[in-house]
C-alpha positions as CSV (number, residue, x, y, z in Angstrom):
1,X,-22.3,-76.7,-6.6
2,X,-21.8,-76.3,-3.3
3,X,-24.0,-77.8,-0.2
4,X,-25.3,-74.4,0.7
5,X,-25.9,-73.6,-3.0
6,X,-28.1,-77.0,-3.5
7,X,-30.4,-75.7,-0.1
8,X,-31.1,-71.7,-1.3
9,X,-31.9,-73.6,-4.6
10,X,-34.4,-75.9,-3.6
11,X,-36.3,-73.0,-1.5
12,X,-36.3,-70.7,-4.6
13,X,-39.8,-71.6,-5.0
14,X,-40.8,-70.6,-1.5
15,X,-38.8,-67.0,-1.9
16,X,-40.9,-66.8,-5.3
17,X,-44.5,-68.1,-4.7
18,X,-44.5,-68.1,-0.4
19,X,-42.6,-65.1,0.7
20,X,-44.2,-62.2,-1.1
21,X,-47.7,-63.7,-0.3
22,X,-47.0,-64.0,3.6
23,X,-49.0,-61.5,6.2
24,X,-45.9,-59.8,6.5
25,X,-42.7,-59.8,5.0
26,X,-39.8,-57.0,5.1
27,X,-40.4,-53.8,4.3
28,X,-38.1,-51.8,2.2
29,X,-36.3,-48.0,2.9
30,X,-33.7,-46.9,0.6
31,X,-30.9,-46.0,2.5
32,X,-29.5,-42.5,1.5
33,X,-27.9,-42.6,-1.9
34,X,-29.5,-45.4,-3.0
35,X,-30.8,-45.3,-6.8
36,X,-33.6,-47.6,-6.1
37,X,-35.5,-46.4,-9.2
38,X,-38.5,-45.2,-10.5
39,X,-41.7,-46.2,-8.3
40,X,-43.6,-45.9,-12.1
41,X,-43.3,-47.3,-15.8
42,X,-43.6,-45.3,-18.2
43,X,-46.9,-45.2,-18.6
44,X,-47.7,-43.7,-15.5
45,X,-48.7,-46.8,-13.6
46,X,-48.6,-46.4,-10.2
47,X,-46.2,-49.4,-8.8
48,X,-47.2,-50.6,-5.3
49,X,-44.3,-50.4,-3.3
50,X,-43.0,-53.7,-0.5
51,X,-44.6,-52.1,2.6
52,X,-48.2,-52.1,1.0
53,X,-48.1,-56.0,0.5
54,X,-45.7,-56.6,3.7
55,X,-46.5,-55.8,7.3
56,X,-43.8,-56.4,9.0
57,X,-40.8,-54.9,7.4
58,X,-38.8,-52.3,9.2
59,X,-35.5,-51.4,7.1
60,X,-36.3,-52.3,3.4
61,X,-39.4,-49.4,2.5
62,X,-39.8,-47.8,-0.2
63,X,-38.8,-50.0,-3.3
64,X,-41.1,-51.4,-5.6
65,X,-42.3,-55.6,-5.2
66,X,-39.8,-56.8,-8.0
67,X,-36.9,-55.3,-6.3
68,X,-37.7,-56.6,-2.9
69,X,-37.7,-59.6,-4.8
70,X,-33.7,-59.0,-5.1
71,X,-33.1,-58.2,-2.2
72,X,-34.5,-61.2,-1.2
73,X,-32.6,-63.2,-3.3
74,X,-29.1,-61.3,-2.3
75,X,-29.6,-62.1,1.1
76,X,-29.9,-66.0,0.3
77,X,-27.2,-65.8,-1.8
78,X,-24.3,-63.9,-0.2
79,X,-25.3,-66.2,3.1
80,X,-25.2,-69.6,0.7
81,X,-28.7,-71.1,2.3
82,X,-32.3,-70.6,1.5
83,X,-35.2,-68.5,3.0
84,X,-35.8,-70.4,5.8
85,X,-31.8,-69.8,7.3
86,X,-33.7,-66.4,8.9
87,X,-37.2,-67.2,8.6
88,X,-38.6,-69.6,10.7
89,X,-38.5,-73.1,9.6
90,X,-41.7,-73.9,8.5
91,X,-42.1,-71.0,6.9
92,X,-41.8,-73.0,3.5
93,X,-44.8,-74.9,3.8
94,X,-46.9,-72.4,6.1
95,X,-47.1,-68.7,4.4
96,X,-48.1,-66.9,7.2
97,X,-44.8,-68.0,9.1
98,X,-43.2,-65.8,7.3
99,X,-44.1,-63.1,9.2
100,X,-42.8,-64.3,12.6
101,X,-39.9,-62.9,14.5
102,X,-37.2,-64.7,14.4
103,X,-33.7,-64.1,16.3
104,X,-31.4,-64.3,12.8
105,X,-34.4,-61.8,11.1
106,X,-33.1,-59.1,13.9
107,X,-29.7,-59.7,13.1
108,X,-29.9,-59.4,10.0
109,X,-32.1,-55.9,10.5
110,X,-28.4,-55.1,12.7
111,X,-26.3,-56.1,9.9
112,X,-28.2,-53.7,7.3
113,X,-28.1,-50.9,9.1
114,X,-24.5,-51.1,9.9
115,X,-24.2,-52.1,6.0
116,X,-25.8,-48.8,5.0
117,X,-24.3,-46.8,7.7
118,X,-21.0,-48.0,6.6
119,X,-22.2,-47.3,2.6
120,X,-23.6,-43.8,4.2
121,X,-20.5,-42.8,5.4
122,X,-17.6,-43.5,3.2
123,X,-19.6,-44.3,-0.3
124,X,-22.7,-41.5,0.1
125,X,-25.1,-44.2,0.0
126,X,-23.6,-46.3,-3.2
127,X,-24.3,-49.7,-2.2
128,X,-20.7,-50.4,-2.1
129,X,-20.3,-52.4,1.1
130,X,-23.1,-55.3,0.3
131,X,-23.6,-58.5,2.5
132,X,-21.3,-60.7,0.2
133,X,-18.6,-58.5,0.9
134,X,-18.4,-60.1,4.4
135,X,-20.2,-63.4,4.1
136,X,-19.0,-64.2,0.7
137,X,-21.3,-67.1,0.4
138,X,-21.4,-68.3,3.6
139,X,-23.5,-67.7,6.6
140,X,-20.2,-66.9,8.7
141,X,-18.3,-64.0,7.6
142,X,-15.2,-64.5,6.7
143,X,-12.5,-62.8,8.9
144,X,-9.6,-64.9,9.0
145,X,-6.6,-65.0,6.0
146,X,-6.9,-68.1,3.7
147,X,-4.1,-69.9,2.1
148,X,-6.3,-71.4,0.0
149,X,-7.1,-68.1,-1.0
150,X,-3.5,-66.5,-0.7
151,X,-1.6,-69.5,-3.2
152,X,-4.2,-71.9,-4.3
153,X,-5.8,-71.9,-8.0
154,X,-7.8,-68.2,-8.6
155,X,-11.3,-68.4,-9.1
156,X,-12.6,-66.5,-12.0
157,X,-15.9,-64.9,-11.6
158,X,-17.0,-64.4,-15.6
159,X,-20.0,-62.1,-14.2
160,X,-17.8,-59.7,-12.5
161,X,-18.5,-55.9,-13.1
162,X,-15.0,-54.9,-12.8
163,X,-12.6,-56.4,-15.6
164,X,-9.9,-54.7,-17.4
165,X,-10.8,-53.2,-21.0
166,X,-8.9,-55.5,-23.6
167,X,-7.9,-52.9,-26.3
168,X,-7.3,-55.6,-28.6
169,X,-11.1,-56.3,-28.3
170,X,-12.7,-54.2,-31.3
171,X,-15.9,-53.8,-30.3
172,X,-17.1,-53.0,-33.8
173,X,-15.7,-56.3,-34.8
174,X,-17.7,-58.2,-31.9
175,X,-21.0,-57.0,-33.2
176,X,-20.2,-57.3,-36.6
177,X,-19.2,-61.3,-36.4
178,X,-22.2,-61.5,-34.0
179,X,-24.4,-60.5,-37.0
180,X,-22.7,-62.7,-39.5
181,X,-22.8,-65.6,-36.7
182,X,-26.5,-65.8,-37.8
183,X,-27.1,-65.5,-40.8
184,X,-26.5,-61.9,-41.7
185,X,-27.8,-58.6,-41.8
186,X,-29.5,-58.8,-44.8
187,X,-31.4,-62.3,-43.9
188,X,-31.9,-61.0,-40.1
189,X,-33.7,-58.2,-41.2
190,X,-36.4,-60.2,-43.1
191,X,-37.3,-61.7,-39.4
192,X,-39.9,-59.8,-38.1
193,X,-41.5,-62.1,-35.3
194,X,-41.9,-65.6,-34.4
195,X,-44.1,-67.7,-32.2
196,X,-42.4,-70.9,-30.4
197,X,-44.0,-73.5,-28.8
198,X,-41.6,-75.7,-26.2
199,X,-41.0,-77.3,-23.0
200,X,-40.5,-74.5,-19.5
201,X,-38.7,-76.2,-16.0
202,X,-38.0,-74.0,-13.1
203,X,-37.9,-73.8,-9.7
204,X,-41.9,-73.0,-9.8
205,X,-42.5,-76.0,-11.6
206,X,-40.4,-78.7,-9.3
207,X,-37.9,-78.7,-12.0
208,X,-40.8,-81.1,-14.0
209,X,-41.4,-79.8,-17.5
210,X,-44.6,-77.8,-18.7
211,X,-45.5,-76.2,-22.0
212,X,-45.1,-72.6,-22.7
213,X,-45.6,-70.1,-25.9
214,X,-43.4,-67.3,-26.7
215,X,-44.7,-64.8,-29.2
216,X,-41.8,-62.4,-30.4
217,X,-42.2,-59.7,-32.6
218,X,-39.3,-56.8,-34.2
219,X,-38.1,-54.9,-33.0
220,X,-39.0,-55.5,-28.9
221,X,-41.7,-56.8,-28.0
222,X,-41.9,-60.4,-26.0
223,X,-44.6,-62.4,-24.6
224,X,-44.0,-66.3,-22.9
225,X,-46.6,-67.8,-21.5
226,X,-46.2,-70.9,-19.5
227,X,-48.7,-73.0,-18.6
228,X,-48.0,-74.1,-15.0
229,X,-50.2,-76.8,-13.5
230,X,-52.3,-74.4,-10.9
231,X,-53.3,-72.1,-14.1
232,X,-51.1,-69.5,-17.0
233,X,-48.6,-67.2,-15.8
234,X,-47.9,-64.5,-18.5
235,X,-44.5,-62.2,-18.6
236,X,-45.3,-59.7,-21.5
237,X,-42.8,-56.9,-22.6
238,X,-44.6,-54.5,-24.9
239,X,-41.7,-52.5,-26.0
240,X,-42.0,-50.2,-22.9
241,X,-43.5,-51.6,-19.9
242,X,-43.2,-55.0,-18.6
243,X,-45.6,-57.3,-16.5
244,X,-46.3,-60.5,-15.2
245,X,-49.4,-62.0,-14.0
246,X,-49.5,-65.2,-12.9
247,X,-51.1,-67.8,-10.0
248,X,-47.8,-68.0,-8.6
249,X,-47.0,-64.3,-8.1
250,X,-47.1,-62.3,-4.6
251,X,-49.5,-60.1,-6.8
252,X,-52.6,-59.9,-9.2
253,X,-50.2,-58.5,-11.6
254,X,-46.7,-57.5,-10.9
255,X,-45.3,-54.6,-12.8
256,X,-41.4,-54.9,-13.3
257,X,-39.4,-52.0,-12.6
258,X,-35.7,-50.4,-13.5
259,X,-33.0,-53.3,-14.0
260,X,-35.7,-55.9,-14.1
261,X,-37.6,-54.0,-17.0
262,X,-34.7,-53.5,-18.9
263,X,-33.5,-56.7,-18.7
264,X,-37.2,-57.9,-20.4
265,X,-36.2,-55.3,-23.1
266,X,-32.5,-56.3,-23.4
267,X,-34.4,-60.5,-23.9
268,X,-37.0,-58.9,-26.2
269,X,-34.1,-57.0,-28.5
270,X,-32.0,-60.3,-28.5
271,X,-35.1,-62.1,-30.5
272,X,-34.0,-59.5,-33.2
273,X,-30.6,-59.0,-32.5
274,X,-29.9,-55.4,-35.3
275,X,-31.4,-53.7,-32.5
276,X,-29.5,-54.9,-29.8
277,X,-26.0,-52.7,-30.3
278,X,-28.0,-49.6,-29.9
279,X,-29.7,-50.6,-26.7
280,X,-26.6,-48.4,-25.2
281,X,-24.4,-45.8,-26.3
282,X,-21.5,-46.8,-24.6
283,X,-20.1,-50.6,-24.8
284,X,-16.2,-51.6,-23.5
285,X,-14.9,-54.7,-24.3
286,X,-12.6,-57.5,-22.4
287,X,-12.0,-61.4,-22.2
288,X,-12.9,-63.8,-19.7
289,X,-13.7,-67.5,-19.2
290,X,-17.3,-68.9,-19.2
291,X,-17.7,-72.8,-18.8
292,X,-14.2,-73.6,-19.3
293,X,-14.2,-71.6,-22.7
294,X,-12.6,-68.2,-23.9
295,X,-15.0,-65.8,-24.5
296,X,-15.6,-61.7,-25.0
297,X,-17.4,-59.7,-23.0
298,X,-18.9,-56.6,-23.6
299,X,-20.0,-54.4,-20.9
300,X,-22.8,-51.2,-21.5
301,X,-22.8,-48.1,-18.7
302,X,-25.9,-46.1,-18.2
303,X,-25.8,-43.0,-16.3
304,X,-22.6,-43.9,-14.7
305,X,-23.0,-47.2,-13.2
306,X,-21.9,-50.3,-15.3
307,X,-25.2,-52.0,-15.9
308,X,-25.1,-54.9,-18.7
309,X,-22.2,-57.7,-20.2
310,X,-23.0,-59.7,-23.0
311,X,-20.5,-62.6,-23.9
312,X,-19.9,-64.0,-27.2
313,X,-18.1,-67.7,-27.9
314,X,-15.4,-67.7,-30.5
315,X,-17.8,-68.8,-33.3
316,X,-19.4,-65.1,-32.5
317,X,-22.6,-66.2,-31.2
318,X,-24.3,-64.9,-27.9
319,X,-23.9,-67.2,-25.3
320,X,-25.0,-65.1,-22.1
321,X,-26.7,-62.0,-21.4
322,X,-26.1,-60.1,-18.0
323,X,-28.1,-56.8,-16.3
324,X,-27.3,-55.7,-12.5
325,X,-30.4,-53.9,-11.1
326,X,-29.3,-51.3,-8.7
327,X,-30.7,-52.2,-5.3
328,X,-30.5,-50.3,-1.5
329,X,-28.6,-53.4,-0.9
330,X,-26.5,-54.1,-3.8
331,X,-26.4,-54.5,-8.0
332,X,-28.2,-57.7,-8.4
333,X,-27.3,-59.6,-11.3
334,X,-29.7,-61.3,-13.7
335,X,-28.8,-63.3,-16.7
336,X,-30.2,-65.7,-19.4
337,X,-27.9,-67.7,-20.8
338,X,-28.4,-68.7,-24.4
339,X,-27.6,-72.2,-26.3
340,X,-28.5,-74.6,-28.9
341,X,-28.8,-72.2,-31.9
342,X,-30.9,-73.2,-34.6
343,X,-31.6,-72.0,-38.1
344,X,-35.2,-71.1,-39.1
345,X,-36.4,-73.2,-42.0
346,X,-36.6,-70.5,-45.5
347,X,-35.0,-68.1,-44.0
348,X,-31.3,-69.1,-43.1
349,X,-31.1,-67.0,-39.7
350,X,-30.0,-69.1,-36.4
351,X,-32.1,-68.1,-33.2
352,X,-31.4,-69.9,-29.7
353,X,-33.6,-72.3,-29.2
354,X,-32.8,-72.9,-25.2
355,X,-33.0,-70.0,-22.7
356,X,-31.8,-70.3,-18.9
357,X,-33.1,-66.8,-16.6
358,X,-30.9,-66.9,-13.4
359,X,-31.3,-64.4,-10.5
360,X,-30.6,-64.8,-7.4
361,X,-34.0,-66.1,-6.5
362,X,-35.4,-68.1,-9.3
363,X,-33.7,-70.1,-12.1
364,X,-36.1,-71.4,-15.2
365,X,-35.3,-73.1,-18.7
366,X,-36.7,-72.6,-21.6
367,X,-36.6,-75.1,-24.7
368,X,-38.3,-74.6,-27.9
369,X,-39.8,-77.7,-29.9
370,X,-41.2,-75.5,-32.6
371,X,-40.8,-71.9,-33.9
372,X,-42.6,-70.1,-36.9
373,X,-40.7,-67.5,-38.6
374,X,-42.7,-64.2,-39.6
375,X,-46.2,-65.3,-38.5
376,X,-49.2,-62.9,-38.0
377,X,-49.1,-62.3,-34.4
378,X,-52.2,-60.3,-32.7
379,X,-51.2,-57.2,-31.0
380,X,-53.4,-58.0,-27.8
381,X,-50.3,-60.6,-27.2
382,X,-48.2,-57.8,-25.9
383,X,-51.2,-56.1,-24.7
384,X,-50.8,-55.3,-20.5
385,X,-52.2,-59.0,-18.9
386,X,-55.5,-59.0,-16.8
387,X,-54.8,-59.4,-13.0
388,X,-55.2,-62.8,-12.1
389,X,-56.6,-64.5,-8.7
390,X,-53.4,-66.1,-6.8
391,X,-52.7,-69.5,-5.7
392,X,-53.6,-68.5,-2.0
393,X,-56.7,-66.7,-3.5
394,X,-58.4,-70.1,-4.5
């Protein structure tokens, strides 16, 4: 991990609990072209959008709090530092600094509109031309050739969007050893929901460990609570709609949108994985290397734009699950990354029982000590959470 990685890491927890809760923030415009998505859930929830809880954004309007959140976290990650590279420095431990003025904040308001006027006029709006396309990482483009580049080892991104199709990857055959991988269809389909209790460590939580809950039941629907020493924080996908309220979140209770609530239906479907082939109609298939290991990757397109990978080790188990949400300033990835399968005592099927959520803002882990196979779960457990007062609230 690199030096620059190591800083926008350990300021995560500011982007997550300080930023959003500042006087003022960024505000978010969709440049032209954009596919922001939907402002509402399915329900017909009204989503508040970035400018109602920020003050002071120009350029970034008009997308909902979650996605801000992304952009966010893109911007930390194609420069390689944390929040505080553009904010001002003691923004981390002062929420309203946030809001200040700094010089790099109106450069980097220059560098997206030349980013979106470029995307404007040679991709009609397609967020093609993204900050890491210059900066790569680093807060100083990159502008020079590199040797290093030109004749030293490749790198190989495994999360890249763009791989070649593999026709000798039968995609039919991935899902099929997949199901056999743990247990079968015919035990599989005798899980019908779990609850686990574990251990949760994230960048909200100093890395220390606290407990959590996760309450799973076929074929979609997810609850985790973790209990995080300034009160719960609840994420809850009913099978449609996804929230979370916490103490820790910019708002009472923040309603995930596009990418971010499918990706809470793609982790929901994986708890019962017969579902999972048909969350898409359309899946390609191709090979790549993930932690020094050989492994297939398939890849589901929805309406166009390549949206979600999932990679499988050669023993056919899921080992990593991938969804870009589509943002004004680029396809921000997400992705949990699945390990230490298990096999549930009676009925012979193996569930993972450690979870790791990456995004480009926040990173948590998930470990289970206990799970209980086909349990009587109360529906009000995937029932929309009750708003909850925040940590600057109290």
């Amino acid at each position: 991990m690199s030096v620059g990685a190591r800083r926008m890491f350990a300021c995560a927890t500011s982007v997550t609990v300080v930023c959003l809760l500042a006087a003022g923030g960024l505000r978010a415009a969709s440049p032209q072209g954009a596919q922001a998505g939907p402002a509402t859930q399915n329900a017909g929830e009204r989503v508040p959008m970035v400018e109602e809880t920020f003050k002071t954004v120009q350029l970034l309007r008009g997308i909902p709090v979650d996605t801000f959140f992304e952009v966010m976290g893109t911007f930390a990650s194609s420069m390689g530092n944390d929040c505080t590279f553009c904010h001002a420095a003691n923004s981390a431990l002062n929420k309203a600094a946030f809001a200040e003025q700094t010089p790099r904040i109106q450069r980097a308001r220059q560098m997206i509109t030349m980013m979106n006027a470029l995307n404007k006029q040679y991709f009609n709006g397609a967020p093609r031309v993204t900050c890491f396309t210059c900066h790569g990482g680093s807060n100083v483009p990159k502008a020079d050739p590199s040797f290093m580049s030109q004749y030293g080892e490749p790198t190989l991104d495994p999360d890249a969007r763009d791989f070649p199709t593999d026709p000798s990857v039968n995609v039919n055959q991935v899902w099929d050893k997949y199901i056999q991988a743990l247990g079968g269809a015919e035990k599989l389909a005798k899980l019908t929901s779990y609850a686990a209790k574990g251990t949760y460590s994230g960048f909200d939580t100093d890395r220390s460990t606290v407990p959590i809950e996760l309450y799973a039941k076929a074929p979609n629907q997810e609850t985790v609570v973790v209990h995080l020493t300034i009160g719960a924080s609840t994420r809850v996908f009913d099978g449609r709609n996804a929230w979370v309220a916490g103490p820790e979140q910019p708002l009472p209770l923040l309603t995930l949108t596009t990418g971010n609530v499918d990706r809470a239906r793609l982790s929901a479907l994986a708890n019962f994985p017969l579902g999972l082939r048909q969350a898409y109609p359309q899946w390609r298939g191709g090979r790549t290397i993930l932690n020094d290991k050989d492994v297939i990757v398939l890849q589901a397109t929805a309406n166009g734009d390549r949206v979600a990978q999932l990679f499988f080790d050669n023993n056919g188990l899921l080992v990593r699950l991938l969804r870009f949400t589509i943002t004004p300033v680029a396809f921000v990835p997400t992705q949990i990354d699945y390990a230490d399968y298990r096999e549930l005592p009676g009925l012979g099927v193996k569930i993972p029982f450690e979870r790791t959520l990456t995004q480009t803002y926040m990173q948590m882990t998930l470990q289970f000590t206990d799970v209980q196979p086909n349990v009587a779960i109360d529906a009000a457990k995937f029932a929309k959470p009750a708003p909850v007062k925040l940590q600057s609230e109290k």
